[in-house]
N, CA, C and O atoms as a MOPAC input file, in Angstrom:
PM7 MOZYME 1SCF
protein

 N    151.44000 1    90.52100 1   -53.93400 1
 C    150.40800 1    91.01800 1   -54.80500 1
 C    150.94300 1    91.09400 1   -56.22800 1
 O    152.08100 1    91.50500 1   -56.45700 1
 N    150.16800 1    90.72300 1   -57.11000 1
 C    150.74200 1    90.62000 1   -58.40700 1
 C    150.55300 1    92.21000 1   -58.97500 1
 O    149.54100 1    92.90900 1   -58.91800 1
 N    151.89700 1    92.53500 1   -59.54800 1
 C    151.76300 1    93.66100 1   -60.01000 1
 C    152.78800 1    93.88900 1   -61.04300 1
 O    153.70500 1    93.11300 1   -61.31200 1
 N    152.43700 1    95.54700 1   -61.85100 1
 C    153.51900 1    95.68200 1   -63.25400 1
 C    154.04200 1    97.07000 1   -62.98700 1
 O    153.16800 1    97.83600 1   -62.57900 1
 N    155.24200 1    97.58600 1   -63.11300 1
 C    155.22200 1    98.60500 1   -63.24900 1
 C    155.90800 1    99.65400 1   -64.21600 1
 O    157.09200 1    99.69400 1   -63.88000 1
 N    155.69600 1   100.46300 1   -65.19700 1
 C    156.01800 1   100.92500 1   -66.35400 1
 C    155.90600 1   102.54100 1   -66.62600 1
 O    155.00900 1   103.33200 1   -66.91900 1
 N    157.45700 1   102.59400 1   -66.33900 1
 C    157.43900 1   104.51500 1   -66.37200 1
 C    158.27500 1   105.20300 1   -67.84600 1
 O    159.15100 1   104.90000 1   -68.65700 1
 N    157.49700 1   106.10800 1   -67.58200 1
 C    158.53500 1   107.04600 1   -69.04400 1
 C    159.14100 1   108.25900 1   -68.17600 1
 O    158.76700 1   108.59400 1   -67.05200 1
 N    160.16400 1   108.84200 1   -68.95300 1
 C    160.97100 1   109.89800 1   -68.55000 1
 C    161.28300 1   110.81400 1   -69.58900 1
 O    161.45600 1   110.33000 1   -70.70800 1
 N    161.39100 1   112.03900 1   -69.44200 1
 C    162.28600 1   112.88000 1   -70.54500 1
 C    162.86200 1   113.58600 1   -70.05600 1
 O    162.36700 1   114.00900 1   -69.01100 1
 N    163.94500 1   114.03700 1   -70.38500 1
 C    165.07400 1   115.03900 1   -70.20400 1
 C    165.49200 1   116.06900 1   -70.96300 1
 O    166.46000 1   115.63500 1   -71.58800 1
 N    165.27300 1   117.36100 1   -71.30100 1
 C    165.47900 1   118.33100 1   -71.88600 1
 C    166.31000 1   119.65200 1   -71.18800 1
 O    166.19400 1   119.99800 1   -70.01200 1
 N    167.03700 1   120.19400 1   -72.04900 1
 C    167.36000 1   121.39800 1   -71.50000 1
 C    166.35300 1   122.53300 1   -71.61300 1
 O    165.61200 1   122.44300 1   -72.59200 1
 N    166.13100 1   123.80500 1   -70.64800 1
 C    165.55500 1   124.78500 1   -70.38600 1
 C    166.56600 1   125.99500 1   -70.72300 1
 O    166.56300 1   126.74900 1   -69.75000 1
 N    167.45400 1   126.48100 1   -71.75900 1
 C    168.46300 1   127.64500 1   -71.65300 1
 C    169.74700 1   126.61700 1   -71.64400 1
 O    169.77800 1   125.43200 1   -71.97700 1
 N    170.90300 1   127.55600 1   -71.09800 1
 C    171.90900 1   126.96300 1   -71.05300 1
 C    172.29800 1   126.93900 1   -69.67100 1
 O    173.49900 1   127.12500 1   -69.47500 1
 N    171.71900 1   126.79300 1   -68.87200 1
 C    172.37400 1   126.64700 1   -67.14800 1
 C    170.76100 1   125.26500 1   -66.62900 1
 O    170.90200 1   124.29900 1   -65.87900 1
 N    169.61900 1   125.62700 1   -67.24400 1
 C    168.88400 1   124.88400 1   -66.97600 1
 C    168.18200 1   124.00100 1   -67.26400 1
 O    167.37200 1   124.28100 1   -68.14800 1
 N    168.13600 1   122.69600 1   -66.75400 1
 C    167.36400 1   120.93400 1   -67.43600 1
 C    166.25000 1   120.55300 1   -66.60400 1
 O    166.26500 1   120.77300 1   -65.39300 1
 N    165.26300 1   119.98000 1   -67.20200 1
 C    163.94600 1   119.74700 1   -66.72800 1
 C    163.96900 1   118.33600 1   -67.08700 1
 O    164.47600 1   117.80800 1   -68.07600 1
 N    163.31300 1   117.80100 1   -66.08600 1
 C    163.03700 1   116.04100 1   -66.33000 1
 C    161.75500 1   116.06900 1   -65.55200 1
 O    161.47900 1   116.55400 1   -64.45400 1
 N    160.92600 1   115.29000 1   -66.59600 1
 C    159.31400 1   115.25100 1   -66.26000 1
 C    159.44500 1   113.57500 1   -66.70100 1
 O    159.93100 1   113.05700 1   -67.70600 1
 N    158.65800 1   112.86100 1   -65.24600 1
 C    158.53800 1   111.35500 1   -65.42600 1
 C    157.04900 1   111.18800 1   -64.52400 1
 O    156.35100 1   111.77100 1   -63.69500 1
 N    157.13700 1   109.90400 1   -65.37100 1
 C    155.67700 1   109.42700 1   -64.79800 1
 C    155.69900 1   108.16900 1   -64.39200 1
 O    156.91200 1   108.06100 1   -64.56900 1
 N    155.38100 1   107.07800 1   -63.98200 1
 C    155.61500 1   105.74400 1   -63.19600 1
 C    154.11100 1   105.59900 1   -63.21400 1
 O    153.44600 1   106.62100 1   -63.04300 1
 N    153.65600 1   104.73300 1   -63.35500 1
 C    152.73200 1   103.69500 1   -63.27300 1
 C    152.79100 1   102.50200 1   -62.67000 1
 O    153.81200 1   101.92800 1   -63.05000 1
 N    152.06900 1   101.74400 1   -61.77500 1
 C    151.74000 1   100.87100 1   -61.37700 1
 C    150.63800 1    99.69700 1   -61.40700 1
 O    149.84900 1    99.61400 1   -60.46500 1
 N    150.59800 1    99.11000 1   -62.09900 1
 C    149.50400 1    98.32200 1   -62.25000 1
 C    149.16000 1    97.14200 1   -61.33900 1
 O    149.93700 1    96.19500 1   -61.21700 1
 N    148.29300 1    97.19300 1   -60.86600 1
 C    147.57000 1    96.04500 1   -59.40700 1
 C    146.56000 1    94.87800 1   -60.55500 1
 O    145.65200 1    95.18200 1   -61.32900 1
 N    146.96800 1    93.96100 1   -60.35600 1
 C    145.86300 1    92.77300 1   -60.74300 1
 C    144.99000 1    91.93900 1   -59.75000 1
 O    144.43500 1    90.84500 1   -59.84600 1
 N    145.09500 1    93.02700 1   -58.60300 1
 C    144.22300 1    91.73700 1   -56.98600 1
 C    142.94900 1    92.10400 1   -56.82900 1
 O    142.06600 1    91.40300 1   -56.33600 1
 N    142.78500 1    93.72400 1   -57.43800 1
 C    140.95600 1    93.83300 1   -57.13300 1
 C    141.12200 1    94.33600 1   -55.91500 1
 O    140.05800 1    94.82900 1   -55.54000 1
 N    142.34800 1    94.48600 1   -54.76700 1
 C    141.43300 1    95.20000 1   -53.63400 1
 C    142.16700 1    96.56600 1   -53.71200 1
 O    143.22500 1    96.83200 1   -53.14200 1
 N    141.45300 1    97.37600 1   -54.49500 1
 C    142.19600 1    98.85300 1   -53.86800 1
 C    141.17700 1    99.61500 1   -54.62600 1
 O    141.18000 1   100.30600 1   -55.64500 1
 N    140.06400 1    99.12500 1   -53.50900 1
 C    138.48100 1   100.10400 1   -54.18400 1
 C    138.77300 1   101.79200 1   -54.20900 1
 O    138.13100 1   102.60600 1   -54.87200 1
 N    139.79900 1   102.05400 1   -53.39800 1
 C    139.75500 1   103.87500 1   -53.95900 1
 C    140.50800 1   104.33100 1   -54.91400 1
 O    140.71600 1   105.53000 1   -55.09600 1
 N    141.05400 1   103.25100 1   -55.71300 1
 C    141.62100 1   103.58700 1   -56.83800 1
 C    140.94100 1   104.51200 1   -57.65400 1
 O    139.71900 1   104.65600 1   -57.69900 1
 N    141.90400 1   105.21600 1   -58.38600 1
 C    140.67600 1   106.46200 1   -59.47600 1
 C    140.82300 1   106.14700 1   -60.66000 1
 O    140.48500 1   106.99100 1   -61.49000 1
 N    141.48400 1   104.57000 1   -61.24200 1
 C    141.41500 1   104.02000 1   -62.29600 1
 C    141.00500 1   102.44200 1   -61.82400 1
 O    141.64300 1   101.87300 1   -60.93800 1
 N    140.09100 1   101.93200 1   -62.38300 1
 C    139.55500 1   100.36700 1   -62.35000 1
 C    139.22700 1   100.05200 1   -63.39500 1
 O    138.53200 1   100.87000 1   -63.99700 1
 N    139.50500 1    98.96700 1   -63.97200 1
 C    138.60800 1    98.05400 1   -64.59400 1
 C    138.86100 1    96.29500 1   -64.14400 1
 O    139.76600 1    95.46100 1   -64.14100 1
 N    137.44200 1    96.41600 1   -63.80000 1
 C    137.64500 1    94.63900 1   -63.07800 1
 C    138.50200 1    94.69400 1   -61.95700 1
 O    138.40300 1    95.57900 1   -61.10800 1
 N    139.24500 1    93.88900 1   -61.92100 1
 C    140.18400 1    93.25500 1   -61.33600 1
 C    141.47000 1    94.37200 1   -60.87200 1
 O    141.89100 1    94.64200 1   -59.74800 1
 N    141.89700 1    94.89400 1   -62.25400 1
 C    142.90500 1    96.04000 1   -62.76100 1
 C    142.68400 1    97.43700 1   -62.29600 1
 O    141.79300 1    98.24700 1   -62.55100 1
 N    143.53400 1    97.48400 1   -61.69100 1
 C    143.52200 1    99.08800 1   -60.91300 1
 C    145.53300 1    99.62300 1   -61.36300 1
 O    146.59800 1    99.00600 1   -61.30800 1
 N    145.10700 1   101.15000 1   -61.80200 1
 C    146.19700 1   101.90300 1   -62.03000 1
 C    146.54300 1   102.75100 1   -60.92500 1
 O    145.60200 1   103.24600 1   -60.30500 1
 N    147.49400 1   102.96300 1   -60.62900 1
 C    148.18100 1   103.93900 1   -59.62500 1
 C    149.51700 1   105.11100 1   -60.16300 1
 O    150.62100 1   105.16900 1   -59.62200 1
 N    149.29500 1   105.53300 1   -60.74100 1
 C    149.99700 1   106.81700 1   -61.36100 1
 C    150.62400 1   107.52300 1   -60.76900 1
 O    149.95500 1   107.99500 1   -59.85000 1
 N    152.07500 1   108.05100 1   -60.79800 1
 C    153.06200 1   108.71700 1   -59.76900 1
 C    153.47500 1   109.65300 1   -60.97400 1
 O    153.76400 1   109.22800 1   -62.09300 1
 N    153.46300 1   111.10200 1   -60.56600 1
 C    154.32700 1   111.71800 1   -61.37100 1
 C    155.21600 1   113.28500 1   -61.33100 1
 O    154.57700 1   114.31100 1   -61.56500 1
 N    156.29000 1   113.34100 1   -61.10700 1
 C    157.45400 1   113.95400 1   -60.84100 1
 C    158.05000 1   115.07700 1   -61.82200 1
 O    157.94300 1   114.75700 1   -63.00600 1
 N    158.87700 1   116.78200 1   -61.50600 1
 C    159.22800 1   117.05600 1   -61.98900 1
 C    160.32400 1   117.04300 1   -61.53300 1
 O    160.34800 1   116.53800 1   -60.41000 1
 N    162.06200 1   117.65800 1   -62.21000 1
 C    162.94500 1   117.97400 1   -61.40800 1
 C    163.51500 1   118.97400 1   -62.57600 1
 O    163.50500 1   118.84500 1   -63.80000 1
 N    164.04000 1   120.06600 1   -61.69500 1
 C    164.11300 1   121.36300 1   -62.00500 1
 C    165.96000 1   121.40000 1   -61.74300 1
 O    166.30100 1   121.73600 1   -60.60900 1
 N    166.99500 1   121.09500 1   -62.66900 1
 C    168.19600 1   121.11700 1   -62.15300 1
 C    169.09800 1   122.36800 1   -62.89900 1
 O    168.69800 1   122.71800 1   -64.01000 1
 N    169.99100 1   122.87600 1   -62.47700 1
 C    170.96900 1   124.07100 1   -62.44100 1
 C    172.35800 1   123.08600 1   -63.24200 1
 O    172.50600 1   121.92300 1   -62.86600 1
 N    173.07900 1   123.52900 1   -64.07200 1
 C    174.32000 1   123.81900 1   -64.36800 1
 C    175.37300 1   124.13900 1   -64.20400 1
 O    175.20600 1   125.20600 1   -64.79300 1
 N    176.70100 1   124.19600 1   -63.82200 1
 C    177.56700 1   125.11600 1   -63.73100 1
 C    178.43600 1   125.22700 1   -64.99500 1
 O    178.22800 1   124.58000 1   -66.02100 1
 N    179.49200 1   126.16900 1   -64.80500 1
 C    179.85000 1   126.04400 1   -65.96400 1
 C    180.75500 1   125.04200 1   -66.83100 1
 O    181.12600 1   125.27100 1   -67.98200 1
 N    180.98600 1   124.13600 1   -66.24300 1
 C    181.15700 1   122.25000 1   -66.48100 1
 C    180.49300 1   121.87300 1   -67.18100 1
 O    180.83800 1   121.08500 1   -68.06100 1
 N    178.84500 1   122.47900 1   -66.96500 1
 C    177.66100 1   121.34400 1   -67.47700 1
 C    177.66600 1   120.56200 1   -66.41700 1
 O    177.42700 1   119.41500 1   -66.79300 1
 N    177.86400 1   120.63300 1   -64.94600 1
 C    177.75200 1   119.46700 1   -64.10700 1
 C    176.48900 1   119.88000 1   -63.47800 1
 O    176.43000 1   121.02500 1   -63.03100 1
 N    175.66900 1   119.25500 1   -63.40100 1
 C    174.66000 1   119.38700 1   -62.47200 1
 C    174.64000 1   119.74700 1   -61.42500 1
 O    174.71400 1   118.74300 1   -60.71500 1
 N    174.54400 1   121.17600 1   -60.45200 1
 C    174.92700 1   121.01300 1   -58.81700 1
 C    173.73100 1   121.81300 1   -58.02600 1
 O    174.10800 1   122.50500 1   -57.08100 1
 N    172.11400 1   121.78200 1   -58.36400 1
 C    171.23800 1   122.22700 1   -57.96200 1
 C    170.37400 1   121.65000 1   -58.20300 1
 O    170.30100 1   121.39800 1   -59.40600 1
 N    169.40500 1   121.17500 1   -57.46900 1
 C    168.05600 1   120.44700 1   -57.68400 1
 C    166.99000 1   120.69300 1   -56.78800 1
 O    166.89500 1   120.49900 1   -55.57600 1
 N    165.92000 1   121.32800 1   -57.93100 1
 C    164.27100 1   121.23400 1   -57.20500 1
 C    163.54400 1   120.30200 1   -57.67500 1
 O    163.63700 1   119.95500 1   -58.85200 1
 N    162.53400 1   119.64000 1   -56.64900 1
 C    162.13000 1   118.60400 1   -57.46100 1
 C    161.09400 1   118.14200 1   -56.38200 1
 O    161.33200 1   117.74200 1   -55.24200 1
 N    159.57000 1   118.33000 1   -57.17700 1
 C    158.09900 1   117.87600 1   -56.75700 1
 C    157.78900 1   116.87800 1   -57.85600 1
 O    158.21400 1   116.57800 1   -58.97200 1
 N    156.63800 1   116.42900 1   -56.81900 1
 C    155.69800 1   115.13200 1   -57.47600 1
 C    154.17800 1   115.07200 1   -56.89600 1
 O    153.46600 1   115.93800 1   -56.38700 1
 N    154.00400 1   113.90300 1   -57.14000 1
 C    152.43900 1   113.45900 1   -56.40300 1
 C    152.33700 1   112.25000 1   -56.58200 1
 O    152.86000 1   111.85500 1   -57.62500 1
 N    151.78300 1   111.38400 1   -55.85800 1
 C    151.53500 1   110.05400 1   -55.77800 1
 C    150.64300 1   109.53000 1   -55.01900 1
 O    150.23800 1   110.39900 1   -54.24700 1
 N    150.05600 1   108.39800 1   -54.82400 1
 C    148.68600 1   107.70700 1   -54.29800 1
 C    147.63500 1   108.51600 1   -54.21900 1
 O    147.05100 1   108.94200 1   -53.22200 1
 N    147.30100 1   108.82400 1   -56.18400 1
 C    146.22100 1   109.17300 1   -56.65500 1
 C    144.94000 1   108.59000 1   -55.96500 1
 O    145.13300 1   107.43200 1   -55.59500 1
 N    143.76400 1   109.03700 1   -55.70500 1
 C    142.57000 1   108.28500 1   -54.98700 1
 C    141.30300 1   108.85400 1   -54.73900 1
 O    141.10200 1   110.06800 1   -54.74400 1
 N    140.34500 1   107.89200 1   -54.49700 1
 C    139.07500 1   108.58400 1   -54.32200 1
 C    138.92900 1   108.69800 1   -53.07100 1
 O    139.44700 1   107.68200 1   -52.60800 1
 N    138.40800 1   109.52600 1   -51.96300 1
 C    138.19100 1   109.49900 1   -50.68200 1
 C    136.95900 1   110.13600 1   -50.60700 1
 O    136.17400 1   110.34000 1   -51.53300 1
 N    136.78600 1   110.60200 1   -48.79300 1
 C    135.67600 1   110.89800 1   -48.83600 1
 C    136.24500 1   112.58600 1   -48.15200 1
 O    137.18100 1   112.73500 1   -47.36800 1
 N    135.40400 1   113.64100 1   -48.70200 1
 C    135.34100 1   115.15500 1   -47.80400 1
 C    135.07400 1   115.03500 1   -46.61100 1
 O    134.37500 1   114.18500 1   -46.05900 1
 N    135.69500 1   115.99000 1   -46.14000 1
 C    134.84600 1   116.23400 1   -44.35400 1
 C    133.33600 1   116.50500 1   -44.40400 1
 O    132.73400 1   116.68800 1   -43.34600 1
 N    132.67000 1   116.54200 1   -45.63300 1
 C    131.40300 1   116.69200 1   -45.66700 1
 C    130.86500 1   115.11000 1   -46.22400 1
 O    129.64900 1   115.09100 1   -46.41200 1
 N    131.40700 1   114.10900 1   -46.44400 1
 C    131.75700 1   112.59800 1   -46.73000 1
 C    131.02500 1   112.38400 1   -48.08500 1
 O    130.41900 1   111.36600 1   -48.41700 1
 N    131.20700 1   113.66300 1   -48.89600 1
 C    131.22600 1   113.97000 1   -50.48100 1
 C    132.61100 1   113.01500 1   -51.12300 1
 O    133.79800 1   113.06900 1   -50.80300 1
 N    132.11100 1   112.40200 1   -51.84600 1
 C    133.47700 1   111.77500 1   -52.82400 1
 C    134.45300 1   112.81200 1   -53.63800 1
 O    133.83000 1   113.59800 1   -54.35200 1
 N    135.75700 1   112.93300 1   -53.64800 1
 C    136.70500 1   113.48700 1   -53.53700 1
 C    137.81600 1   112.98500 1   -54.32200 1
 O    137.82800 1   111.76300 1   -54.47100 1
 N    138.72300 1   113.62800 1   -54.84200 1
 C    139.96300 1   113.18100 1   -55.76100 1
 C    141.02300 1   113.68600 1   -54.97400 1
 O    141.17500 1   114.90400 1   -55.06900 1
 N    141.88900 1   113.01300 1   -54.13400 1
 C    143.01000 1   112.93800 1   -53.12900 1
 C    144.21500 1   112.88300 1   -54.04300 1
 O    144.26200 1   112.32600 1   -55.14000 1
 N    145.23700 1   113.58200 1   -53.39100 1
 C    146.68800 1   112.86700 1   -54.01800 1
 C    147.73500 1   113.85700 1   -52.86400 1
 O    147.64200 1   114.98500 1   -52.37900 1
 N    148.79900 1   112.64200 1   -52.76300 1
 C    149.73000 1   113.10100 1   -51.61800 1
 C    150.92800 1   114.05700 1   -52.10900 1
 O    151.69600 1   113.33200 1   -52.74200 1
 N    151.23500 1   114.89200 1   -52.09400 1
 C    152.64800 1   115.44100 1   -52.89600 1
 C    153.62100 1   115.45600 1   -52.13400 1
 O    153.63600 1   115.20400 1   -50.92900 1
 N    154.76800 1   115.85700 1   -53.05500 1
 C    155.92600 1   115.91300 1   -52.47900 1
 C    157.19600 1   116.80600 1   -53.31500 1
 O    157.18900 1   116.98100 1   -54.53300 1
 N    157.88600 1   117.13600 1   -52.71100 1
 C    158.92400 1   118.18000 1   -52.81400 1
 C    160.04200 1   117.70100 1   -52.16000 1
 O    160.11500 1   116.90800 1   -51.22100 1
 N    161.35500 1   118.58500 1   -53.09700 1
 C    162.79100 1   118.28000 1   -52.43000 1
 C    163.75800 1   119.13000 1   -53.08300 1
 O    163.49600 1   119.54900 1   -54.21100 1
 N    165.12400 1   119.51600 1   -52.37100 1
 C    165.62800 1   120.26200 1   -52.86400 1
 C    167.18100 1   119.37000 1   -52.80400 1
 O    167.34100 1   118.65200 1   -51.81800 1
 N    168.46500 1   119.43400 1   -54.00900 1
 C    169.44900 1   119.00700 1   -53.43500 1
 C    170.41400 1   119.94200 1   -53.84200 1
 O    170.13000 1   120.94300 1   -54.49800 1
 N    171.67500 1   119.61400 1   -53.43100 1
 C    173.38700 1   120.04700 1   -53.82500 1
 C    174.20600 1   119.36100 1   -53.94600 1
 O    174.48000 1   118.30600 1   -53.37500 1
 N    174.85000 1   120.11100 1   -54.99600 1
 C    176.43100 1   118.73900 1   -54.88400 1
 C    177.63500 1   119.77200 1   -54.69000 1
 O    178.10900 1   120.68800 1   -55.36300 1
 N    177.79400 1   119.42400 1   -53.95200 1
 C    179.28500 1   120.35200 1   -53.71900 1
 C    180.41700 1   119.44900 1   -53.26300 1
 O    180.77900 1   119.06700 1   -52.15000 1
 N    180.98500 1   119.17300 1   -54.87100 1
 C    181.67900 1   117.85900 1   -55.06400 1
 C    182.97400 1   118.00400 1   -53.59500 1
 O    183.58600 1   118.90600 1   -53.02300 1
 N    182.85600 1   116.55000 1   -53.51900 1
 C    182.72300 1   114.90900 1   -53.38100 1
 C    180.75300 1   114.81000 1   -52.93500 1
 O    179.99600 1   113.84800 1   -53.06200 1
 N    180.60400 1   115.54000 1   -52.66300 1
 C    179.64600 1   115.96400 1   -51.42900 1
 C    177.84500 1   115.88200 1   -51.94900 1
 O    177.59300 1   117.06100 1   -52.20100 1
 N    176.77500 1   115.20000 1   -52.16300 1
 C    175.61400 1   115.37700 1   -52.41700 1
 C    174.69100 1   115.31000 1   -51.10400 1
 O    174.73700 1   114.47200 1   -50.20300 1
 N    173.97400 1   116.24600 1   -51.21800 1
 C    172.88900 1   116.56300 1   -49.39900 1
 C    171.69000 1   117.04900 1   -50.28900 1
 O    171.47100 1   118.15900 1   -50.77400 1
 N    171.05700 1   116.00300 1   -50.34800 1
 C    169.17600 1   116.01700 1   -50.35800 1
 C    168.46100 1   116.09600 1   -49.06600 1
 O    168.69200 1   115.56000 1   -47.98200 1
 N    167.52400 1   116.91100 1   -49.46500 1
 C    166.25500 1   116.94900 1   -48.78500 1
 C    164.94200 1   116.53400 1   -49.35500 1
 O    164.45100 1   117.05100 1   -50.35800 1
 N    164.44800 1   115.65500 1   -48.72200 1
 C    162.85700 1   115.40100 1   -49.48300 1
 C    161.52300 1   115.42800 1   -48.52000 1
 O    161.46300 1   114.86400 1   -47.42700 1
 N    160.58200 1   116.10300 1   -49.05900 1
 C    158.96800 1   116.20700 1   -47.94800 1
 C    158.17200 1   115.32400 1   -48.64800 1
 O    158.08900 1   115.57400 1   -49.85100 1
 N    157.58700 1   114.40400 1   -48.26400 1
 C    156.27400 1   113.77200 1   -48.67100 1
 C    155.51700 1   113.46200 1   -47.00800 1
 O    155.84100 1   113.13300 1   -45.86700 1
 N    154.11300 1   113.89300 1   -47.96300 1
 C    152.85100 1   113.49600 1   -47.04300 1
 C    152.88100 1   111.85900 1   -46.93000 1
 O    153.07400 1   111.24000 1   -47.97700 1
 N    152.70700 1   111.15800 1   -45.75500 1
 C    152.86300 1   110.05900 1   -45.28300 1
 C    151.13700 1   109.45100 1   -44.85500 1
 O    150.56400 1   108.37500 1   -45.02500 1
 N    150.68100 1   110.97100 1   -44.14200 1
 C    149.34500 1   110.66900 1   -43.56400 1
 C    148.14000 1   110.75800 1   -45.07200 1
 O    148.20800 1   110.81800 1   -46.30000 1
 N    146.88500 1   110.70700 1   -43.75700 1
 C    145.61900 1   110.41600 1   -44.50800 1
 C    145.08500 1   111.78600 1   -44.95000 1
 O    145.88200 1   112.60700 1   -44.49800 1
 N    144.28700 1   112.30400 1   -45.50000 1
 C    143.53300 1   113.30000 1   -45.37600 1
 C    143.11800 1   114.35200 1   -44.18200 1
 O    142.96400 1   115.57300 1   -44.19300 1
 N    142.99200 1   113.25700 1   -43.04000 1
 C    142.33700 1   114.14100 1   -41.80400 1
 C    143.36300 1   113.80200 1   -40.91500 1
 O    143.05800 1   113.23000 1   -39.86800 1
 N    144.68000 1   114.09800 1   -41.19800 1
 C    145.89000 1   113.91400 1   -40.54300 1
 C    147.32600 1   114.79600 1   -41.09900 1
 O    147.36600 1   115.32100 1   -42.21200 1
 N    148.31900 1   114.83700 1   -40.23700 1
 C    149.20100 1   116.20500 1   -41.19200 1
 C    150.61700 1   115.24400 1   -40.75900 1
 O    151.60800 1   115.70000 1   -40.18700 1
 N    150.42400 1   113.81500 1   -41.19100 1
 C    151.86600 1   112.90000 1   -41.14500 1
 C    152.75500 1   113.33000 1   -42.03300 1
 O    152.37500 1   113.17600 1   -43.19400 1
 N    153.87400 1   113.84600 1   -41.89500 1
 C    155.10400 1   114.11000 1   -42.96200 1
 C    156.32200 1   113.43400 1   -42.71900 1
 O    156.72200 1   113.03300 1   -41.62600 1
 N    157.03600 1   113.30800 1   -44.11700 1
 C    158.26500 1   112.27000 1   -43.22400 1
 C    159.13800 1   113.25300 1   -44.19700 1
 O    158.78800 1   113.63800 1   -45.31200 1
 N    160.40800 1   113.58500 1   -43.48700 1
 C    161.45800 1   114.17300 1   -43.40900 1
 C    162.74800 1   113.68500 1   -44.13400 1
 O    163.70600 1   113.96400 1   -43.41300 1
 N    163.08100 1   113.16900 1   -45.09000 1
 C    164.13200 1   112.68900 1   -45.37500 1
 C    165.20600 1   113.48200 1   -45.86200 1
 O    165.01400 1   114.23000 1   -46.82000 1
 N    166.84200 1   113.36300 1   -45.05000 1
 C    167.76700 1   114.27300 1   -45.49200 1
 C    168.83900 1   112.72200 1   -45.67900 1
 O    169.09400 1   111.81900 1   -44.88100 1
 N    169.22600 1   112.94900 1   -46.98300 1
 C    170.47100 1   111.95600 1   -47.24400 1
 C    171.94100 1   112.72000 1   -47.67200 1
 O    171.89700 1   113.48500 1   -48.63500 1
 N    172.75800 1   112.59300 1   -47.22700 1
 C    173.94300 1   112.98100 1   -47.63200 1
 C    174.63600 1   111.80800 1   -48.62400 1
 O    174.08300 1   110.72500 1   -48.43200 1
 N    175.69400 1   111.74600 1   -49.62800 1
 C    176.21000 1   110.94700 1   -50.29900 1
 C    177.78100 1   111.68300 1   -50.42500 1
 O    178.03900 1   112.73600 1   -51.00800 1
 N    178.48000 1   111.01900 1   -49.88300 1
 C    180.11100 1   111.04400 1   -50.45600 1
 C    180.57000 1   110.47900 1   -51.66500 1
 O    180.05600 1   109.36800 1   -51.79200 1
 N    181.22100 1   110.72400 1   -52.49300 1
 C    181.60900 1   110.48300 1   -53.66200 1
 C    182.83900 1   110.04100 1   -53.69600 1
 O    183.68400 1   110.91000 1   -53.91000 1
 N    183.28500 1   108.75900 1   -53.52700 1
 C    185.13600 1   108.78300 1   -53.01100 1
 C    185.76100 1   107.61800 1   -54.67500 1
 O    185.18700 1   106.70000 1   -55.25900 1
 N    187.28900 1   108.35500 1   -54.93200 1
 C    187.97200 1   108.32900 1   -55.99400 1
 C    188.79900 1   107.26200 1   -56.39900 1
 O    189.42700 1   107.33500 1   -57.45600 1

């Protein structure tokens, strides 16, 4: 499927122990089939993803705490009353680094509306010297 995709990011500090990064990702579709899109024109449909992450400090300045939600596959659906509707799936995660050592957790909704699919992802990462 022909497609573009084009994100911005920023990174700021919150205090002196805490940094905020707010990003957004875009996706652009040129095939015309993704009628529940909640952006169209013609052909052109947008798909918009967008993320915060909430990270901790130590006194290094090393990063070793992370919260961090989003939302993604913005859409039109239908209500249980089959009223048209503005859908979007979210997601959340928390990590640590407790050097060599990084262990994420992440939740995103997988399912539909009239379903409670979640997928579970825990990654660990070693850091070796």
């Amino acid at each position: 499927r022909p497609s573009a995709r084009i994100g911005l990011g920023y990174d700021f500090s919150v205090g002196k122990r805490l940094g905020l990064k707010l990003a957004l990702d875009n996706a652009l579709y040129f095939d015309g089939k993704r009628p529940s899109a909640v952006f169209q024109l013609g052909n052109v449909t947008w798909d918009p993803h967008f993320g915060a992450e909430l990270s901790y400090r130590n006194d290094t300045d090393k990063e070793i705490a992370f919260f961090r939600m989003g939302a993604y596959n913005l859409q039109n659906v239908k209500d249980l009353e089959g009223q048209d509707a503005f859908g979007l799936f979210p997601t959340a995660g928390v990590g640590v680094v407790i050097s060599p050592v990084t262990l994420d957790y992440a939740l995103a909704n997988l399912g539909n509306f009239s379903e409670n699919l979640h997928s579970h992802v825990i990654s660990l990462r070693v850091q070796l010297r």
